[in-house]
PLY file of the C-alpha trace (Angstrom):
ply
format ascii 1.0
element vertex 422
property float x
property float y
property float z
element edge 421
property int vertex1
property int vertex2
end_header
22.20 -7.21 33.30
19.06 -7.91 30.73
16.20 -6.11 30.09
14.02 -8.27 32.78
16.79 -8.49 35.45
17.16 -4.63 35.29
12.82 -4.35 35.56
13.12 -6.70 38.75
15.62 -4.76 40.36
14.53 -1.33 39.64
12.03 0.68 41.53
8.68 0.20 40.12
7.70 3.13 37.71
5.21 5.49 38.51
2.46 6.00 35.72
1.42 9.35 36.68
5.44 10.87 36.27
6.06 12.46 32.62
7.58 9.80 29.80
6.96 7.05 32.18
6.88 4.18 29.77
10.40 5.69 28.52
11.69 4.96 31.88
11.12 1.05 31.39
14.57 -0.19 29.54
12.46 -2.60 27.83
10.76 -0.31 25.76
13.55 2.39 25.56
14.83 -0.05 23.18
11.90 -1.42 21.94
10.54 2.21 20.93
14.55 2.88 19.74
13.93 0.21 17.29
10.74 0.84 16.44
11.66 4.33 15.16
14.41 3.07 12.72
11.76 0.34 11.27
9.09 2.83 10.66
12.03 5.57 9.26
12.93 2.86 6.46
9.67 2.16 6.11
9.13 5.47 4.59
12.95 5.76 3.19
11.86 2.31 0.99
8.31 4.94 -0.29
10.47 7.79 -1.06
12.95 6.09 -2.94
11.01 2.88 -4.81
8.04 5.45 -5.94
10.15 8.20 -7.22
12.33 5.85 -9.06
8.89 4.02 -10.50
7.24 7.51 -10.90
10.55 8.66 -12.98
11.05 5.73 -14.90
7.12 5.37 -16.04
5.14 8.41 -14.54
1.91 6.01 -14.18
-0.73 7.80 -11.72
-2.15 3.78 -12.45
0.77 2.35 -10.75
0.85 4.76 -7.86
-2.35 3.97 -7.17
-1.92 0.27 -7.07
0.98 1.09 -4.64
-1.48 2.60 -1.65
-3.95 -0.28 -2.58
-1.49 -3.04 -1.76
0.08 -0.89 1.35
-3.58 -1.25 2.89
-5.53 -3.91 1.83
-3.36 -6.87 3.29
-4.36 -5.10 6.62
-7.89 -5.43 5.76
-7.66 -9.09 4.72
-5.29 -10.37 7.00
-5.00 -8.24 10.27
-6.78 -10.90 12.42
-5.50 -13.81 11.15
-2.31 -12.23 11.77
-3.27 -11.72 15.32
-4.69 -15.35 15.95
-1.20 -16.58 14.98
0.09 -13.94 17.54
-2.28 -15.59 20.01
-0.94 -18.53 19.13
2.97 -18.09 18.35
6.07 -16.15 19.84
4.88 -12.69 18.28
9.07 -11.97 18.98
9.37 -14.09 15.80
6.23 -12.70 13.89
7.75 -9.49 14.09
11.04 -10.57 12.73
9.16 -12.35 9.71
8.07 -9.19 9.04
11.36 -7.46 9.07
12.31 -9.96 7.22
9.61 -9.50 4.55
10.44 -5.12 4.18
14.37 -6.08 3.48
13.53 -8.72 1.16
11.33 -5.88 -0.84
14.33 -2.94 -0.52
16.78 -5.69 -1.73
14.38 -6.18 -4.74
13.75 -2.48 -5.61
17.66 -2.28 -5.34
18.46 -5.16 -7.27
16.23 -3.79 -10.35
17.83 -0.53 -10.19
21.43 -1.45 -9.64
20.68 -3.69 -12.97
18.66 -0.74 -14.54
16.39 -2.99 -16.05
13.21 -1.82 -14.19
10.53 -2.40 -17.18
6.68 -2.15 -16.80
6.26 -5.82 -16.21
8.91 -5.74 -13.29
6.96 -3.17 -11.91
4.59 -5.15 -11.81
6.12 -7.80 -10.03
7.58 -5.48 -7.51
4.45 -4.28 -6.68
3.78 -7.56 -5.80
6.86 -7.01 -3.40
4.63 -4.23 -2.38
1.76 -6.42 -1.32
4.16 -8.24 0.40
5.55 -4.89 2.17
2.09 -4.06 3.48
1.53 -8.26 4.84
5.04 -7.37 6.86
3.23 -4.22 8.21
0.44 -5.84 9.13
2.58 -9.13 10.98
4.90 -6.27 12.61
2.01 -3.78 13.54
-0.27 -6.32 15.19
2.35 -8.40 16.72
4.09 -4.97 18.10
0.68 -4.46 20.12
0.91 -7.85 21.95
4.52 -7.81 22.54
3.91 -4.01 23.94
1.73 -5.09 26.49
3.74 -7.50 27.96
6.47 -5.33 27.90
5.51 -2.50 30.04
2.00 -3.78 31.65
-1.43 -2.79 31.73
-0.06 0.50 34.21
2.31 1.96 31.32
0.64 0.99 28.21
-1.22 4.33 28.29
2.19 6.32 28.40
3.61 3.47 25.66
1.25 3.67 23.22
1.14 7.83 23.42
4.85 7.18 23.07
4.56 4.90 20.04
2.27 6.50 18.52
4.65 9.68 18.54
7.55 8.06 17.17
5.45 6.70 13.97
4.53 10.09 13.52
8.16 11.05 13.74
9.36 8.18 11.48
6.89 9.86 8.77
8.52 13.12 9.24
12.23 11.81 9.08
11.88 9.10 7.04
11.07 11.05 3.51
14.01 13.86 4.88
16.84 10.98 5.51
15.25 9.32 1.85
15.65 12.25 -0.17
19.26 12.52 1.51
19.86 8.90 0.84
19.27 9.47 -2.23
21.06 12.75 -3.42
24.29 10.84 -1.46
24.54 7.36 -2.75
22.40 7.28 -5.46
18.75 5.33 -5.14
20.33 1.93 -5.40
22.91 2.34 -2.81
20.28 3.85 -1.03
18.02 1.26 -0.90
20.39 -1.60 0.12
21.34 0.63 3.18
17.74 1.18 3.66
17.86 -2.68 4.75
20.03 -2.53 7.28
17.72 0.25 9.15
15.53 -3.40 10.18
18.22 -5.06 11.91
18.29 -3.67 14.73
15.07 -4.33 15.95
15.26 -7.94 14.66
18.99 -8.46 16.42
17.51 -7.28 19.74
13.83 -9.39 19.65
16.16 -12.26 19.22
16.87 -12.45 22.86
14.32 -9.82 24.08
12.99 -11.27 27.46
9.26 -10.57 26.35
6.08 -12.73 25.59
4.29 -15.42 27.15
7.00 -17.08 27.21
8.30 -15.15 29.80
5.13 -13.22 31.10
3.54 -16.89 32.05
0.03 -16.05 30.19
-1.23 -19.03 28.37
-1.01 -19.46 24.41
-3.93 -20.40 22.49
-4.77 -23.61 22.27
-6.86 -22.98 19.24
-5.57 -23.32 15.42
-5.51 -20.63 13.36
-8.78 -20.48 11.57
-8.03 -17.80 8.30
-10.50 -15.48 7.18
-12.97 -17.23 9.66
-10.70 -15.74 12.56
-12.76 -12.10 11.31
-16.25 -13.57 11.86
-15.98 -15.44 15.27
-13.67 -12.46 16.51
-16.86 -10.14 15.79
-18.92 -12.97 17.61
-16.71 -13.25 20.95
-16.67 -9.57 21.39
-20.04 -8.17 20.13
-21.39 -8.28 23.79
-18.84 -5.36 24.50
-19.41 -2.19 24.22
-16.81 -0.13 24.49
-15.03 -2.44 22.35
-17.18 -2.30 19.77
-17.53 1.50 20.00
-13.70 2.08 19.65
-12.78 -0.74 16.85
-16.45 1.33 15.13
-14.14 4.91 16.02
-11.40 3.55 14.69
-13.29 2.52 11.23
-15.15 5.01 10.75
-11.82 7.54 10.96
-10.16 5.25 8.60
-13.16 5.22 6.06
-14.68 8.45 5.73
-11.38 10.50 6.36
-8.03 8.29 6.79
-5.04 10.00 5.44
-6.01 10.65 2.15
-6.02 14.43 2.07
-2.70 14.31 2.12
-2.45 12.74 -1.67
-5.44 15.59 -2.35
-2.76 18.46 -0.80
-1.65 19.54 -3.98
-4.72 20.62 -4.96
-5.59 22.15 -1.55
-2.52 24.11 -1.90
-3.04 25.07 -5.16
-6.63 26.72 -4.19
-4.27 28.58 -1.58
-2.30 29.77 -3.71
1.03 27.78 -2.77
0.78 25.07 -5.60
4.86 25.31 -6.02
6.79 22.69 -4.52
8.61 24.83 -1.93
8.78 25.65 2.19
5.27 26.65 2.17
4.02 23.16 0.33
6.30 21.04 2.78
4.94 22.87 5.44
1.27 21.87 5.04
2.06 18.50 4.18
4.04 18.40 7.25
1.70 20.37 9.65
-0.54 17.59 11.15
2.43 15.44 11.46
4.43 18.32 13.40
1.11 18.58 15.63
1.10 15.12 16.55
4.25 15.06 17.78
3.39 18.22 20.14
0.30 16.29 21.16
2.40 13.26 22.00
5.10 15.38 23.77
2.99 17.38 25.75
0.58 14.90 26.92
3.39 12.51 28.21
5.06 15.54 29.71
1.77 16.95 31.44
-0.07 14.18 32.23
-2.83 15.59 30.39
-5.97 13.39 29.30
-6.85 10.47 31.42
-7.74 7.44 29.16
-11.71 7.55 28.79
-14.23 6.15 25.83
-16.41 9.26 25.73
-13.09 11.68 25.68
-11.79 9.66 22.89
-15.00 10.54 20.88
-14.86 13.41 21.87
-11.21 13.92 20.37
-12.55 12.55 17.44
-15.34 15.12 17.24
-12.59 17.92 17.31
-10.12 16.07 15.00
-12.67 15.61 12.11
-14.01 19.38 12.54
-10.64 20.73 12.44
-10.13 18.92 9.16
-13.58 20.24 7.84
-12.79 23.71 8.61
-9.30 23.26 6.44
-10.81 21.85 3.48
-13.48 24.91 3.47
-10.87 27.36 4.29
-9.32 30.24 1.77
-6.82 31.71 4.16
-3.38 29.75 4.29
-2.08 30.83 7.62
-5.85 29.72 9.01
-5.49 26.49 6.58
-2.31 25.48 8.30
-2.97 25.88 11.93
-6.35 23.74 11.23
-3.89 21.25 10.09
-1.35 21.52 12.64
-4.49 21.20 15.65
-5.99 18.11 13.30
-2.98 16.60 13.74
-3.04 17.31 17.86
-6.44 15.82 17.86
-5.86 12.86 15.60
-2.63 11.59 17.81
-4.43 12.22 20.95
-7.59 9.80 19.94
-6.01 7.58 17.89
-3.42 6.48 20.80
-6.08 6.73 23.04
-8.33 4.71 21.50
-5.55 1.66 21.15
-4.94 2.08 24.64
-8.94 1.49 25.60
-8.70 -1.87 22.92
-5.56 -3.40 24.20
-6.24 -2.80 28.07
-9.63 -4.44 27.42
-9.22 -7.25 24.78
-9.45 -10.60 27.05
-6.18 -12.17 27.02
-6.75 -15.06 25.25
-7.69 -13.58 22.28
-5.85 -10.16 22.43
-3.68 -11.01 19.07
-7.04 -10.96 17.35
-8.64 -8.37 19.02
-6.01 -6.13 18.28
-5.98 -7.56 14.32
-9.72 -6.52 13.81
-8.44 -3.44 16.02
-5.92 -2.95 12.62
-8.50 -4.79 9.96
-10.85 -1.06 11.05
-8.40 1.16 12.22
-6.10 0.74 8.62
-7.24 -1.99 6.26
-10.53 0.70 5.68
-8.14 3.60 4.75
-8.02 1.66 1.46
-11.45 2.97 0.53
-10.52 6.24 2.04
-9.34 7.71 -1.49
-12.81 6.92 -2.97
-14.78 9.01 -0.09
-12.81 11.91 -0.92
-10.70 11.29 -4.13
-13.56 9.89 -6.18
-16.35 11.84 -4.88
-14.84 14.61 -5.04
-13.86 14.37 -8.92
-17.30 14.87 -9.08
-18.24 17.61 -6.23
-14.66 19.23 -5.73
-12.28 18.01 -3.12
-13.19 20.77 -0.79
-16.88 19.74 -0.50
-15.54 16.26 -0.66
-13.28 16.40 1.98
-16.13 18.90 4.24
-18.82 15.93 3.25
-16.54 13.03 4.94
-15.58 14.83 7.48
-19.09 15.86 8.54
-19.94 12.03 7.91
-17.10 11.72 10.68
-18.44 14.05 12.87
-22.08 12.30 12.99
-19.91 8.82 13.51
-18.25 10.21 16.81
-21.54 11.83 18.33
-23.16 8.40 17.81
-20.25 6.35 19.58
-20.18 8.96 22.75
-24.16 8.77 23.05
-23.55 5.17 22.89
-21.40 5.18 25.64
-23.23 7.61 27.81
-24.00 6.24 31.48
-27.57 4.35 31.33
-30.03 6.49 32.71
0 1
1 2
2 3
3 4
4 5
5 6
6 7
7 8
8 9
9 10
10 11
11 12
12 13
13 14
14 15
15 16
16 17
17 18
18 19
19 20
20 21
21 22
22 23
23 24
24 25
25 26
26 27
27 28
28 29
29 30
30 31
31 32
32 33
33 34
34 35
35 36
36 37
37 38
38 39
39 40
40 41
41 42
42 43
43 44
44 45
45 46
46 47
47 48
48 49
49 50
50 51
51 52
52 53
53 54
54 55
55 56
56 57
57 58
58 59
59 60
60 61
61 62
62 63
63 64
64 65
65 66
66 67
67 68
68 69
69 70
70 71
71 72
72 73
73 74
74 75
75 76
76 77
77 78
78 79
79 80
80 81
81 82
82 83
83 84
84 85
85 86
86 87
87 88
88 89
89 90
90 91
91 92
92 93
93 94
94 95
95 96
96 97
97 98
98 99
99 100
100 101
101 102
102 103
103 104
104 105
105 106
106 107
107 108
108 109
109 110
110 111
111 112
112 113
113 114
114 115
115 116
116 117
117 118
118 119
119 120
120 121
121 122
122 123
123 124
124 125
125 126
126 127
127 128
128 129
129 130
130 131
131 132
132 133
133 134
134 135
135 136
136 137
137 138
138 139
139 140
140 141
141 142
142 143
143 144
144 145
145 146
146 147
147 148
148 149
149 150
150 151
151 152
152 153
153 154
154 155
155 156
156 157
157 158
158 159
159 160
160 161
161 162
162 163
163 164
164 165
165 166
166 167
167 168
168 169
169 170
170 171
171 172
172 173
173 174
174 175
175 176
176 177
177 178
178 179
179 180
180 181
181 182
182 183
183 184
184 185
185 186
186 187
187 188
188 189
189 190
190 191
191 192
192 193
193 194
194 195
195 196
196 197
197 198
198 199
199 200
200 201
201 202
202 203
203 204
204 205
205 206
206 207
207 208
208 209
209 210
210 211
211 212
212 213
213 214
214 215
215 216
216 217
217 218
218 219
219 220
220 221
221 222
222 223
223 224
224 225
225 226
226 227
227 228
228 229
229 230
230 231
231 232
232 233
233 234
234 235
235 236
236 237
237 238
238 239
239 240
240 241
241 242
242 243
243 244
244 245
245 246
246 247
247 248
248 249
249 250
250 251
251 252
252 253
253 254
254 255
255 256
256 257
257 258
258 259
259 260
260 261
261 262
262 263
263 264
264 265
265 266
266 267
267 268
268 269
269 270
270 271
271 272
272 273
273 274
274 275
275 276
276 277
277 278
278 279
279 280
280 281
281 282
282 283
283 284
284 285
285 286
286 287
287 288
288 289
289 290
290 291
291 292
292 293
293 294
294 295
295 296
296 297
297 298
298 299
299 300
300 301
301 302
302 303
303 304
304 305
305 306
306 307
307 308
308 309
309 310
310 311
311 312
312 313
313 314
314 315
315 316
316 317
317 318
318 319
319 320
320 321
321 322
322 323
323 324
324 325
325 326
326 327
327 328
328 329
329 330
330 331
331 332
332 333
333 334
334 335
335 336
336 337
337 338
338 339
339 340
340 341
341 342
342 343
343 344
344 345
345 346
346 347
347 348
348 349
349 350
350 351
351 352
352 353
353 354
354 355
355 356
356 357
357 358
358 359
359 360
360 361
361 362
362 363
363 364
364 365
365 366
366 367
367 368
368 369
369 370
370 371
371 372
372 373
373 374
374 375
375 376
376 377
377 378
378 379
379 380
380 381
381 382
382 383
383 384
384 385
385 386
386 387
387 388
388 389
389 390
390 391
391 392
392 393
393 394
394 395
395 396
396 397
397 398
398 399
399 400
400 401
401 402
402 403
403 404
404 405
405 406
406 407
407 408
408 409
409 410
410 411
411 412
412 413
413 414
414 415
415 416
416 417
417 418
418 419
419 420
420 421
C-alpha cells in the first residue's frame, strides 16, 4: 500500500493532537529524507572548508564560500518558484540533489587526486555557487511539494516539524562530518557524503505528490527570469499580511541572519572561553539546541496558534534576546540568551512560513514562496556587513546590539501594521 492509498484509508488526522503532521506517512518519509539531505548538506561544509582552509588558510576564500551559499537564493529564489508553478517540483527537487552530489563528487575527486591548487579552488567554488542554486531549487520546491502533501490543516504542525529537523541536520551534520572524517579520511568521506541524497531522490521518484496528483492546475504562464521578482511584488502588494511577513522575514535575514555565529569566536573570547573546547561548542551550539526544544515542545503542547501579530511578536523577543547576548559579560547569562534566541527564532521563523504558504494564491504559490526565500535567505548575504563590517569599526558587541535594535524597530512596525483598523 502507497503513500496516498494508506492517506485514503486512514482516519483523517487531527491537527490539534501532538506531532500531527508526523502521523501522515507521506511526510514521515518526506521529513526522514529531508533530514539526511540537510545532514550532508552540512557534512559537504565541514569537510570541503576544512580541507580548503588547511590546504590555503584564505579568510578570502571562506568568505567567497558564504557569498555563493546565499546569493543564488537572492537572485534566483523566484524564478525557481515560477518553474515550480510551472513543473513537477518532484523533479526540481531531484535536480537539486542532483546538483549537491555532483559538488561532493568534485571536492572528492580533487582530494583523492591531491591536486587541490588555488585555481581549482576556484573552480570549486564555482561548484559552490552551484551548491547554493541546488538549495535554492530543493528549498523552494520542498515548500510546494509540502503543501500538497499534508494540506492546508497540517502544514502548521509540518513546517514546525521541518523546521526542527533543519535545525537538527545543523547540529548532526558537523558531528557525523568530523567523524567522517577522522574514519575514512576527507575523500572517502566525501564520496559517502553523496549517497546521504539518494534517498530522498529514490523515494520522490514515485512519491504520489503534486498537482499531478492533488488536481490543482499548473501555470499556464512561461517562466519569465529575473522579471518573475518584479510582477511577483506587483500581484501581491495589495496583501498585507503577506507583505508584512516576506518584510519579517527580510528584515531578520538583513540586519541579524546568522552571522553571529562566524563573529562567536570573538564573543567567546570577550567571555573568556576563546579555546576551542566544551564550553566554545556549547555556545555555538546553544540556539540550535533551543530550537529544537521550541520545535519539540510546541508540537507536543499545542502551544502558539498561527497568528501575524504573534509572529512579530516572536520576533520582538528573538532579536532582544540576541541584543542582550552581544552586551552581556557573564557566560552562563550569555548562553541561556542564546539558547532562548534560538526558542524564539524557530518559533517565528516556522511560523511565519506557515502564514506565507497557507496564504500565497495557488497559482502562483512556487513564486510566492521564492520571494518568501529571495527575503527570508538570499538577504543573509549582506548580513556579515551589518555586523561583521560595522562592527570592525564599532566592535562586534555594539555591532551586533545596533542590528539587533534595528530588528527590534522592524518587528514593532510590522505588528502595528497589522493591528485591527480602528
Amino acid at each position: 500500500m502507497d503513500d496516498k492509498q494508506h492517506a485514503a484509508t486512514a482516519p483523517p488526522i487531527s491537527p490539534t493532537r501532538a506531532f500531527a503532521a508526523l502521523r501522515h506517512p507521506g511526510f514521515q518519509a518526506f521529513l526522514g529524507t529531508y533530514v539526511l539531505a540537510m545532514m550532508a548538506d552540512n557534512i559537504e561544509h565541514v569537510i570541503s572548508y576544512w580541507m580548503a582552509f588547511r590546504k590555503f588558510e584564505s579568510p578570502a576564500l571562506g568568505g567567497f564560500a558564504v557569498l555563493s551559499h546565499w546569493l543564488p537564493f537572492l537572485f534566483f529564489s523566484v524564478p525557481a518558484g515560477a518553474l515550480a508553478d510551472r513543473f513537477d517540483p518532484r523533479r526540481l527537487i531531484q535536480v537539486g540533489m542532483a546538483m549537491f552530489m555532483a559538488a561532493s563528487l568534485g571536492w572528492g575527486w580533487f582530494f583523492v587526486t591531491d591536486s587541490l591548487q588555488m585555481w581549482h579552488a576556484m573552480v570549486l567554488l564555482v561548484l559552490l555557487v552551484l551548491h547554493g542554486c541546488a538549495g535554492v531549487l530543493w528549498q523552494t520546491s520542498s515548500q510546494l511539494l509540502l503543501h500538497d502533501i499534508v494540506g492546508p490543516a497540517l502544514l502548521p504542525s509540518a513546517v514546525r516539524l521541518n523546521a526542527t529537523a533543519r535545525y537538527l541536520g545543523l547540529l548532526v551534520g558537523p558531528a557525523v562530518g568530523s567523524g567522517i572524517m577522522l574514519g575514512l579520511g576527507p575523500a572517502h568521506g566525501i564520496f559517502l557524503n553523496a549517497a546521504f541524497y539518494l534517498p530522498l531522490v529514490l523515494w520522490l521518484w514515485k512519491a504520489p505528490y503534486g498537482r499531478r496528483f492533488s488536481g490543482h492546475a499548473v501555470a499556464a504562464r512561461a517562466v519569465r527570469g529575473f522579471a518573475d521578482i518584479v510582477q511577483t511584488m506587483r500581484d501581491i502588494a495589495h496583501d498585507k499580511l503577506l507583505v508584512s511577513m516576506i518584510l519579517l522575514a527580510g528584515a531578520a535575514s538583513f540586519f541579524v541572519g546568522n552571522s553571529h555565529q562566524a563573529q562567536m569566536p570573538g564573543f567567546a573570547h570577550d567571555l573568556g572561553h576563546g579555546d576551542a573546547g566544551l564550553t566554545y561548542s556549547m555556545l555555538l551550539s546553544a540556539d540550535a539546541a533551543g530550537a529544537l526544544v521550541a520545535g519539540f515542545l510546541l508540537e507536543s503542547r499545542g502551544l502558539l496558534r498561527v497568528n501575524p501579530r504573534t509572529a512579530a511578536l516572536l520576533a520582538m523577543a528573538w532579536c532582544s534576546c540576541l541584543g542582550l547576548f552581544a552586551l552581556a559579560r557573564d557566560y552562563p547569562v550569555a548562553l541561556g540568551l542564546l539558547f532562548l534566541a534560538g526558542f524564539f527564532e524557530l518559533s517565528c521563523s516556522s511560523m511565519v512560513q506557515t502564514l506565507v504558504q497557507l496564504n500565497a494564491p495557488q497559482a502562483m504559490r512556487g513564486r510566492v514562496l521564492g520571494l518568501f526565500n529571495m527575503s527570508a535567505l538570499g538577504l543573509r548575504a549582506f548580513s556579515g556587513v551589518t555586523i561583521g563590517l560595522v562592527g570592525s569599526f564599532t566592535g562586534i558587541h555594539w555591532s551586533m546590539a545596533g542590528s539587533a535594535l534595528c530588528m527590534l524597530a522592524a518587528a514593532a512596525w510590522v505588528r502595528w501594521r497589522l493591528a485591527p483598523a480602528g
